[in-house]
N, C-alpha and C positions, 0 to 999 in steps of 0.2 A: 626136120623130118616130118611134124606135125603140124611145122606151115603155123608155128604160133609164133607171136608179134614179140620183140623184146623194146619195144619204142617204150624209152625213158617217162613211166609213169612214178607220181607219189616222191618226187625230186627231193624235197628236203627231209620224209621219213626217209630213203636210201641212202642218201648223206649220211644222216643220222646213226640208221642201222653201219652204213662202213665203215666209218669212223670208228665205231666201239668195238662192230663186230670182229671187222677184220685190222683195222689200223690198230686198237689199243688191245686186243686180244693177242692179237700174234705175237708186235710188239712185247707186251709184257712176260709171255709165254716164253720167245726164243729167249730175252736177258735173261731170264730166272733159269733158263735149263743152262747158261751158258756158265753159270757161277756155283751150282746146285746139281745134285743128282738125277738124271733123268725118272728115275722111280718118283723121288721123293717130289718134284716136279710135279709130275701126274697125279698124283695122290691131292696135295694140295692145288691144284688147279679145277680136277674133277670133284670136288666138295659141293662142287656148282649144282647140285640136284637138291642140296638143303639150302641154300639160297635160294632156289627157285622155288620149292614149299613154302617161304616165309615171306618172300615178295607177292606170291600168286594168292596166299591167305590174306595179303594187306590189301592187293589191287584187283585182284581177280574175283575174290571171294570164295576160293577154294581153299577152304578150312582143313585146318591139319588136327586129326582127331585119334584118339586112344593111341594104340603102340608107334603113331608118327613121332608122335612129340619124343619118346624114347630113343628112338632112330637118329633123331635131330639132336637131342642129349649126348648121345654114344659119339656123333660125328665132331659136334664143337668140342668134347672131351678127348677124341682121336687130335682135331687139331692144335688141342693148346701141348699136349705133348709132342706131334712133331716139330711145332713151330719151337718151344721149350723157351718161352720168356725169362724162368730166371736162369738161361743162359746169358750173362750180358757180355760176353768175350765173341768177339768171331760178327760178320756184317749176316744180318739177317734181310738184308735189302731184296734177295731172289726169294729168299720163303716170304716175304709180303708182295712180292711183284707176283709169284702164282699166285695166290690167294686173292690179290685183287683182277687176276685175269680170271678168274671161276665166277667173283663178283659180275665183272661186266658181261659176261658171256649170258648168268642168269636175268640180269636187267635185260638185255636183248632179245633174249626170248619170252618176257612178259610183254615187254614193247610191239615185237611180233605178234605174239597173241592178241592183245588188248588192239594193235590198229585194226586185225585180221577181222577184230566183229563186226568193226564198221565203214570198212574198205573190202571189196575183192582184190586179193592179191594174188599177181601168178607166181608161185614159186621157182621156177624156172630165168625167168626177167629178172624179180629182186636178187636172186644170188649172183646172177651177171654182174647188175650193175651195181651191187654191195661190194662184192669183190673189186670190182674196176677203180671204184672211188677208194677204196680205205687202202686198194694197192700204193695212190699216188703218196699218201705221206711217207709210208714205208721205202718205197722207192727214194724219196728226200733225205730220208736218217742212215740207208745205205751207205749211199751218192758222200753225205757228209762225215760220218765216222769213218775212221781210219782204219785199215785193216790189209791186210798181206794180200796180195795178188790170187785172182784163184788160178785155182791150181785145174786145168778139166780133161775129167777122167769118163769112161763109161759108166762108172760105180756111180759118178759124183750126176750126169745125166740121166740116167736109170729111174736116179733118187727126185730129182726134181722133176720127171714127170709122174712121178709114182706121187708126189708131194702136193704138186700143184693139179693136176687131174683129177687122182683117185682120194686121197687125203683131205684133199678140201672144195675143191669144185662139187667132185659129185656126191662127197659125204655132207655139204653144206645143202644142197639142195633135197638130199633127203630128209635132213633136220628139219630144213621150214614146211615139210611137206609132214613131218610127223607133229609139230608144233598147230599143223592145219589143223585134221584131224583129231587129237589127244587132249586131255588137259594138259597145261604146262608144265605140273606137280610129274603126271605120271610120264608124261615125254621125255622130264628131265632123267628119268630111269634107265631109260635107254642107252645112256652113257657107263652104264656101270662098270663094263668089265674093263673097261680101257684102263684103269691106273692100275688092278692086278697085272695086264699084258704085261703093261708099261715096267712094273717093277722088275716082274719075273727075267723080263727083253732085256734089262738095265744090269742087272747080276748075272745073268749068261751072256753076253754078250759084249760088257762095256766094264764087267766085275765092280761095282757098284753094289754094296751093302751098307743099308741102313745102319745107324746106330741103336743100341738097343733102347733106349725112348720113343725114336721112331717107330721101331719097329712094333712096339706096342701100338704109339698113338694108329698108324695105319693096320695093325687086327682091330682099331675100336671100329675106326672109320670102315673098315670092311665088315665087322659087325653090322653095325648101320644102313650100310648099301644092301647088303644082303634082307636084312628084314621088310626095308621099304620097297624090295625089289617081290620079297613075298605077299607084302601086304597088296604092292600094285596084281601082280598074277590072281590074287583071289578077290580083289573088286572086280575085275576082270570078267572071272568065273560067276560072280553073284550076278551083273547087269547082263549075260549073255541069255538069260532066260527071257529076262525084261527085254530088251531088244526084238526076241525071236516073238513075241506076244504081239510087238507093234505092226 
């Protein structure tokens, strides 16, 4: 519609980005929901906003100061109780597959940031061709894992254009385009509400109720989200004056 070019620029950072973004993210993402509860899933996958604090204060330079590091506290403290290490009964293999899908998702978006300063990149074209590429492995593990016929329904079509459209084409393309614009730290913010949806969706919907360990560690982890989400709204508030001055 705007007549902009998607010709294959920045080849091996798009690899790159597909790879992780979309091949080892999704991947990790669907195992861990497939053995684990959808809430608890979510919860542990979206932690991804304190990884991208801690990567963004190593590489970015965007320092984490007074009530963050609290936030960041409250959140590692949320996940060592849901994860619950001296549980040693039962495969924790899906709560460490979230957790390292929230990992790479936060590496990607420093990655993003950090080429973004010294590259123009059009958000539009990378999420094309991030998607396109990090499809083909996924497509591979399909193809080779063994699995029951599908079954196809209008529920089951509904769902996979609502998944593959709305859910990740054009929520991916909004990310890089807030990732443009934002710091990393406070972009990662923007995620927030998704693992409450997610749990609330997961207990009406699929009857899914946390244990009650969990159910602490994710009030800490929502503890956390919440304050970094107030601290973000009122830097917010402080640099809008600054702004309107320049």
């Amino acid at each position: 519609i705007q007549g902009r070019s998607i010709r294959f620029k920045h080849g091996k950072f798009n690899a790159l980005i597909g790879l992780l973004q979309t091949s080892g993210f999704f991947l990790f993402t669907s195992w861990a929901v497939l053995h684990a509860g959808a809430g608890k899933t979510s919860v542990l996958v979206f932690i991804m906003p304190f990884w991208t604090l801690l990567l963004a204060w190593i590489f970015l330079g965007e320092r984490i100061q007074g009530l963050q590091w609290i936030a960041v506290a409250l959140a590692l403290a949320g996940l060592v109780l849901i994860l619950a290490p001296w549980k040693f009964q039962g495969n924790h293999l899906s709560s460490v597959l979230a957790v390292m899908a929230g990992m790479i998702w936060a590496v990607t978006s420093i990655l993003i940031k950090r080429y973004g300063k010294i590259h123009a990149l059009d958000v539009f074209a990378m999420t094309a061709w991030q998607l396109a590429i990090g499809a083909l492995p996924l497509i591979a593990v399909a193809w080779a894992v063994p699995a029951p016929p599908i079954q196809w329904t209008w529920q089951l079509i509904v769902c996979l254009i609502f998944s593959g459209f709305g859910a990740t084409a054009l929520c991916w393309v909004i990310w890089m385009y807030i990732l443009e614009v934002l710091p990393a730290g406070t972009a990662s913010m923007s995620t927030l509400a998704i693992p409450a949806i997610a749990v609330i969706g997961a207990a009406l919907q699929l009857g899914e109720y946390p244990a009650p360990h969990e159910t602490q560690g994710m009030l800490l982890v929502a503890a956390a989200l919440a304050l970094l989400s107030y601290l973000g709204v009122r830097q917010h508030r402080c640099d809008e004056p600054v702004l309107g001055q320049e």
